[in-house]
C-alpha positions in Angstrom: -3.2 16.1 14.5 -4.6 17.9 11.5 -3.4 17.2 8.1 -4.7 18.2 4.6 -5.6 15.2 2.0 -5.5 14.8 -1.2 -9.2 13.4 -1.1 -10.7 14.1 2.2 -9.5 17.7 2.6 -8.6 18.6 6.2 -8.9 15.3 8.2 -7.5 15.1 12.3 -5.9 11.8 12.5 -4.8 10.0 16.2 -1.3 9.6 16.3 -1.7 5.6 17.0 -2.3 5.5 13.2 0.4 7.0 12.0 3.0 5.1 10.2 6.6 5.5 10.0 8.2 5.2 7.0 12.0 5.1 7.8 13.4 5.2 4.7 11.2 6.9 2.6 9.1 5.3 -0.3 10.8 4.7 -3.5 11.0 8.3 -5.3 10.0 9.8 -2.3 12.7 9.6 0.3 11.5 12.9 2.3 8.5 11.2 3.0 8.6 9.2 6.1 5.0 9.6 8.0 1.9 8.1 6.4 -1.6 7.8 7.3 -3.8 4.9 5.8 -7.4 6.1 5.2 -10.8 3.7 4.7 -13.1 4.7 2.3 -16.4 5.3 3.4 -18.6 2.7 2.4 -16.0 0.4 0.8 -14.0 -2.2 2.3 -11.5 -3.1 -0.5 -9.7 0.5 -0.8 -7.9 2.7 1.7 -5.7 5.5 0.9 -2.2 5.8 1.7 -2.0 9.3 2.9 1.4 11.4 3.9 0.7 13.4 6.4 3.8 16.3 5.3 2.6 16.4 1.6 -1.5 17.0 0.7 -1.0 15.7 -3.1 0.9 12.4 -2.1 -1.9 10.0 -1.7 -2.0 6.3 -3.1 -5.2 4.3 -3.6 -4.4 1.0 -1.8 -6.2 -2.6 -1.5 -5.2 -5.8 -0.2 -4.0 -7.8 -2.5 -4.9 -11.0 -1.6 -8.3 -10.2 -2.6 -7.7 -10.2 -5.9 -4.9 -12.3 -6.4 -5.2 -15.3 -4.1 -2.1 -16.8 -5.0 0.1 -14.2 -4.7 3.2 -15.3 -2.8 6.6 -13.8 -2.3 8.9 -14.1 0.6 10.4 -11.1 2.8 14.4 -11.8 3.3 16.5 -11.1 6.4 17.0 -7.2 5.6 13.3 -5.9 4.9 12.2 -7.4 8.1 14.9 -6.2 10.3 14.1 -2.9 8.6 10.4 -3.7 9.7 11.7 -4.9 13.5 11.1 -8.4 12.5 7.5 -8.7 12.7 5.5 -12.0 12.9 3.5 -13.3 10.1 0.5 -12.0 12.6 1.7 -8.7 12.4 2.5 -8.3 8.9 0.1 -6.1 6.6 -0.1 -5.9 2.9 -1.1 -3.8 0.4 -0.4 -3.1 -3.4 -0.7 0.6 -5.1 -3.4 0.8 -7.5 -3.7 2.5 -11.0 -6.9 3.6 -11.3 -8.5 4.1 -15.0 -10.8 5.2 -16.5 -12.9 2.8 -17.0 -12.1 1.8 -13.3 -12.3 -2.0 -14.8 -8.6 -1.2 -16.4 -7.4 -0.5 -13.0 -4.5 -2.3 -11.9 -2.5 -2.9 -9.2 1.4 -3.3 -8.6 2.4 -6.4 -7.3 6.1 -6.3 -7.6 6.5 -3.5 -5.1 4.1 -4.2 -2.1 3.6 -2.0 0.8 4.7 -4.0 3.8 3.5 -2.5 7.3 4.6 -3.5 10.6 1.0 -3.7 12.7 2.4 -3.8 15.8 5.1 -1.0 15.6 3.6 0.9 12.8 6.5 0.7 10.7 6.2 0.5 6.8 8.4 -0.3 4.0 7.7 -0.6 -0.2 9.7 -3.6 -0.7 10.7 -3.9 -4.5 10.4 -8.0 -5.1 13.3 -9.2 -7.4 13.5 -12.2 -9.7 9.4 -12.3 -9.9 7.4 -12.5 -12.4 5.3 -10.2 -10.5 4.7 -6.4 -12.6 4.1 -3.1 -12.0 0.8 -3.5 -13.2 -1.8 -6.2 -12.9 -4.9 -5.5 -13.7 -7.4 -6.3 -10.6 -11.2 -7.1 -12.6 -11.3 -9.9 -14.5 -11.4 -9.1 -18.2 -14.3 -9.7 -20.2 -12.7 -13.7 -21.4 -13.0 -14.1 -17.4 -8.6 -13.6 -17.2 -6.8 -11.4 -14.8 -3.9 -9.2 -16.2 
């Protein structure tokens, strides 16, 4: 299939990496397919593509790589939305901010992207009673702290 990107212009995608989005993503309900896209030469980002809409695109990374403690625990409803997937099958990702300068970038933490690997279903779960934000910043500032 053929779809037009926000940053790779006209791409043809396999439909084994398409991902269903049941319910939407949060302020986007319409949107239920999604593409993730690696960037070339770069291992840390990928781009969360929808394959209906060229200008919905979010910069993704894995968390984990910046924030190794990061923790939070999916309950009952979120993974029957996701078909119950095992821990093995469970990928995460966090939407970046990107800034200018990219060291400001920052990533949201209290609304991960949870996909299903093995049914390529997604979800943005919104975590509650966190102290996880909207935006933590990924490179360490210049006194060596993370935001």
């Amino acid at each position: 299939m053929n779809i037009q990107t926000a940053y790779h212009g006209s791409i043809t995608v396999n439909d084994e990496d398409l991902l269903s989005f049941p319910q939407g993503v949060p302020g986007f309900h319409e949107e239920k397919q999604f593409v993730l896209i690696p960037l070339e030469d770069n291992n840390w980002f990928q781009i969360l593509q929808s394959t209906m809409t060229p200008d919905l695109a979010f910069i993704t990374t894995n968390p984990f790589l910046y924030f190794s403690e990061y923790d939070f625990e999916l309950d009952a409803a979120n993974l029957e939305q996701l078909s119950n997937p095992t821990t093995a099958d469970i990928q995460v990702l966090a939407i970046l901010t990107v800034k200018d300068p990219f060291n400001e970038s920052t990533a949201n933490l209290q609304a991960p992207i949870i996909i299903n690997t093995a049914n390529k279903s997604g979800k943005q779960v919104i975590l509650t009673n966190t102290n996880y934000r909207t935006q933590h910043q990924i490179l360490a500032q210049p006194d060596g702290k993370k935001g």
